[in-house]
C-alpha positions in Angstrom: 107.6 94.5 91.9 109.6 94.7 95.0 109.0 92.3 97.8 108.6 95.5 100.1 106.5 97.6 98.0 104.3 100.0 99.6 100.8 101.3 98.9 97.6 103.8 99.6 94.2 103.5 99.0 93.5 106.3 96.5 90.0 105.3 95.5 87.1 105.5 97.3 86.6 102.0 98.3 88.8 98.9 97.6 87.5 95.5 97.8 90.1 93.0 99.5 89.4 89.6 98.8 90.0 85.9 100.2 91.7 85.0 96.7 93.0 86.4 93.8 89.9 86.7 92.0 87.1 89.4 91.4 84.6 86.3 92.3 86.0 85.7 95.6 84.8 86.3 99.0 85.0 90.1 100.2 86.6 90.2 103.6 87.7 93.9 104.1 87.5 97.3 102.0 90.1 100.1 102.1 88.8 103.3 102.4 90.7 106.2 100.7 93.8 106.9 103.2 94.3 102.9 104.0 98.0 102.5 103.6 99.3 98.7 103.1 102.1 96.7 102.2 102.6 94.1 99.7 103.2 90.8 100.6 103.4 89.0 96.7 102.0 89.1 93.6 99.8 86.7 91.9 101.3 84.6 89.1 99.2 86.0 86.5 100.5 89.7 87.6 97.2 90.7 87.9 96.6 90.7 91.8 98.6 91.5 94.9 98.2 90.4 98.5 98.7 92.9 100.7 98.9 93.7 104.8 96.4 96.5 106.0 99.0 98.4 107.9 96.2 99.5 110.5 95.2 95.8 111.5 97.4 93.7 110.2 94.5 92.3 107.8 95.6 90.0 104.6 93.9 89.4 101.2 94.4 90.4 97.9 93.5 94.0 96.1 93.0 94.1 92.4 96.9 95.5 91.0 94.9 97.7 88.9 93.4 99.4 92.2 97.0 99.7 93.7 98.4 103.0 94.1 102.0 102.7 94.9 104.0 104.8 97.6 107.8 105.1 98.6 108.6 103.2 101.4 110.0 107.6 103.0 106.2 108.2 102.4 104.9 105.1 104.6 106.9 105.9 107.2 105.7 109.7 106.9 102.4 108.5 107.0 103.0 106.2 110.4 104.3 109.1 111.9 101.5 111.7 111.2 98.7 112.8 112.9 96.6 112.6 110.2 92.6 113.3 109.7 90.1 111.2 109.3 86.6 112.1 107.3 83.3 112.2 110.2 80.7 113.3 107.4 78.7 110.5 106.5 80.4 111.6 102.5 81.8 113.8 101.1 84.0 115.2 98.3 87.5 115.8 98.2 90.2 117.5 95.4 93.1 114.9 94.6 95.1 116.3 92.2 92.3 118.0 90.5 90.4 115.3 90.3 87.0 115.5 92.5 87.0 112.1 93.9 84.0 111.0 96.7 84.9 109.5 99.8 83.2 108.2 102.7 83.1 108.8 106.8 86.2 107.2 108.3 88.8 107.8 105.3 91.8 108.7 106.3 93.2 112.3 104.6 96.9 113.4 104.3 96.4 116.5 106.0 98.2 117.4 109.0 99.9 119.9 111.4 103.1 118.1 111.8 105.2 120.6 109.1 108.4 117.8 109.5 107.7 116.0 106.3 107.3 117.3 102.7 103.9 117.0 101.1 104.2 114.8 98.1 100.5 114.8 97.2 97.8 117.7 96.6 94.4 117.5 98.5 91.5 119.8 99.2 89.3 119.0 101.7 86.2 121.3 103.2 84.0 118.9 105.1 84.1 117.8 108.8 87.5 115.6 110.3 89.2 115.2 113.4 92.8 114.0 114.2 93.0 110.2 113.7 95.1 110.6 117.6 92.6 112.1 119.9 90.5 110.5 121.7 86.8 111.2 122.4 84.2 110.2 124.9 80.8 107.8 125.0 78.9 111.2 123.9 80.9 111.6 120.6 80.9 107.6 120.0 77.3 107.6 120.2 76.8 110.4 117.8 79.4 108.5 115.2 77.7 105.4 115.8 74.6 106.6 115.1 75.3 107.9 112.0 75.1 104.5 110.7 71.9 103.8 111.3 70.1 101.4 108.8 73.5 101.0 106.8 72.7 97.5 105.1 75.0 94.4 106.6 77.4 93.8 103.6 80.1 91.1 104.9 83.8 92.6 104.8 81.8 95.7 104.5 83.3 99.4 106.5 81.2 101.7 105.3 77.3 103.1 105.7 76.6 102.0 102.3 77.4 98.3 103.6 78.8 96.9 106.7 79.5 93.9 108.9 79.4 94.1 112.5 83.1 94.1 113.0 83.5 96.7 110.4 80.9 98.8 112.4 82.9 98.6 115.5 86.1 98.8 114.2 85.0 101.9 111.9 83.5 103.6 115.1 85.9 103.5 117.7 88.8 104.4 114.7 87.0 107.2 114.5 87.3 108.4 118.0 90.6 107.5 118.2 91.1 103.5 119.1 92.5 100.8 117.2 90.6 97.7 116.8 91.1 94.4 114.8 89.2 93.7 112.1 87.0 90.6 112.8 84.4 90.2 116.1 86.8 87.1 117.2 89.8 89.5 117.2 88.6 92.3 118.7 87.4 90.0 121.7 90.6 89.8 123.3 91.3 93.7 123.0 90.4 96.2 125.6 89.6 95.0 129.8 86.9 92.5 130.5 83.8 93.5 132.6 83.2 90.4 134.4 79.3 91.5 135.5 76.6 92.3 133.5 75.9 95.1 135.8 78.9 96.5 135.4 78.5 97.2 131.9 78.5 101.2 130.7 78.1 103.0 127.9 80.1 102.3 125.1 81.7 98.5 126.0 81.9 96.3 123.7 79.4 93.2 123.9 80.3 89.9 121.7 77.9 87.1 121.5 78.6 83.6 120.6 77.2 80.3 118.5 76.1 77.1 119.8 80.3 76.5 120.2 80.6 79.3 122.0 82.4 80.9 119.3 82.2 84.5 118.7 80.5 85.4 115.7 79.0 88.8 116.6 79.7 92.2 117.8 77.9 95.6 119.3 78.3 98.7 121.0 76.2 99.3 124.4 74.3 102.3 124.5 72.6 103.6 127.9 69.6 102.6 128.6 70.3 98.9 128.6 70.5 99.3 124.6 73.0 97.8 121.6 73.8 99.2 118.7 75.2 96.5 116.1 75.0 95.7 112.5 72.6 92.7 111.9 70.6 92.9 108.7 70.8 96.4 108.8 72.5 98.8 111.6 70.3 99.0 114.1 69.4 99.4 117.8 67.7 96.6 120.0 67.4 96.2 124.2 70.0 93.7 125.9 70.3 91.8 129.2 72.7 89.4 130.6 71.0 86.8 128.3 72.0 89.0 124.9 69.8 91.1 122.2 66.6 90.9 122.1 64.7 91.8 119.4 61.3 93.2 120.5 59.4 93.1 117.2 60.3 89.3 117.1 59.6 89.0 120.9 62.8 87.0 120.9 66.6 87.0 121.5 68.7 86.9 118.7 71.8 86.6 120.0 73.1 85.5 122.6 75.8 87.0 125.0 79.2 85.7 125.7 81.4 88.2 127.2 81.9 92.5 127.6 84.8 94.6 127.2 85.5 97.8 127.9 87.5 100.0 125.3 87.3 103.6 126.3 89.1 104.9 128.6 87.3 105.5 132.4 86.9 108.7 133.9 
């Protein structure tokens, strides 16, 4: 294996793990599109660690779930404006093989005619162009559509998903790049200093009894956050943090906003 070996996500999902080993922690999933590179091989050849080219995210894929690519078609796939899946799932034709795939998989299909195709897809459902950007309207409607998804740590999609993969998931939908974990994504975008000054679809991160951040959600209007705790859901939120009404208490508790989307 070469040390710059490239590869794609050709499966539906693609547990990447802490170690090299089916029993350790799950930190991240590639969804079917997720291109990667490999950063070295485990010394029983059965595992490689790999770089999420989207995030920059590290752990190690099963070999036997790597699909390698030439290093010509990572670059093509770096510089295309690929789509990316918006129905919830759906089913696509890979080299006439039906294979399922979920909302937020990224499909080689594109209207940039510089590069050769070297695969064959099919694709009917709903996707938009991984490059435009949309609006608070649109990212509430994505958002949304994960409603009651069941928190799954290193989870990214609505049949399991962390609160980092939630927010990451959405806004890569819409057309921004986030990091993968809550901590990361924290230093991304501008702050908003006052509570007040919050809008629609900023980021709110909440924090431990360190003042770490350890959690993650999307304002709504309405003074309302969507976020991925238990299950996806929607509670009220002040200057204080969440609080969850059917407990009559706050569950988390607010440490800073920042805003993502693009004003006016």
């Amino acid at each position: 294996m070469e040390h710059n070996e490239k590869g794609v996500c050709r499966l539906s999902i693609v547990p990447v793990r802490s170690q090299h080993s089916d029993k350790s922690e799950l930190v991240t999933q590639l969804l079917f599109g997720d291109h990667y590179s490999i950063l070295k091989k485990s010394k029983d050849n059965r595992w490689v660690k790999i770089r999420v080219h989207f995030d920059d995210y590290e752990g190690w894929i099963s070999l036997k779930q790597h699909h390698q690519i030439s290093n010509e078609y990572f670059d093509q796939i770096n510089h295309s404006d690929y789509k990316i899946s918006t129905d919830l799932s759906s089913t696509i034709l890979f080299k006439k093989h039906p294979i399922n795939i979920l909302i937020g998989s990224i499909l080689p299909i594109s209207t940039n005619e510089l590069f050769k195709v070297e695969e064959h897809l099919a694709f009917n459902g709903e996707s938009k162009s991984l490059s435009q950007k949309r609006d608070f309207e649109y990212l509430k409607g994505v958002a949304k559509k994960f409603l009651n998804a069941p928190y799954l740590w290193g989870g990214k999609t609505p049949f399991g998903i962390d609160c980092s993969g939630f927010t990451q998931q959405v806004f890569k939908i819409c057309g921004y790049k986030l990091k993968r974990d809550s901590g990361m994504q924290a230093e991304q975008g501008i702050a908003v200093e006052n509570f007040d000054d919050q809008e629609p679809g900023d980021l709110a991160f909440f924090a431990n009894d360190e003042m770490k951040v350890n959690h993650v959600g999307i304002i709504l209007d309405e003074q309302k956050v969507i976020h991925a705790s238990g299950f996806v859901r929607i509670d009220m939120i002040d200057k204080e943090g969440i609080f969850n009404e059917e407990l009559n208490s706050y569950s988390h508790r607010l440490f800073s906003i920042r805003r993502i989307l693009k004003s006016g």
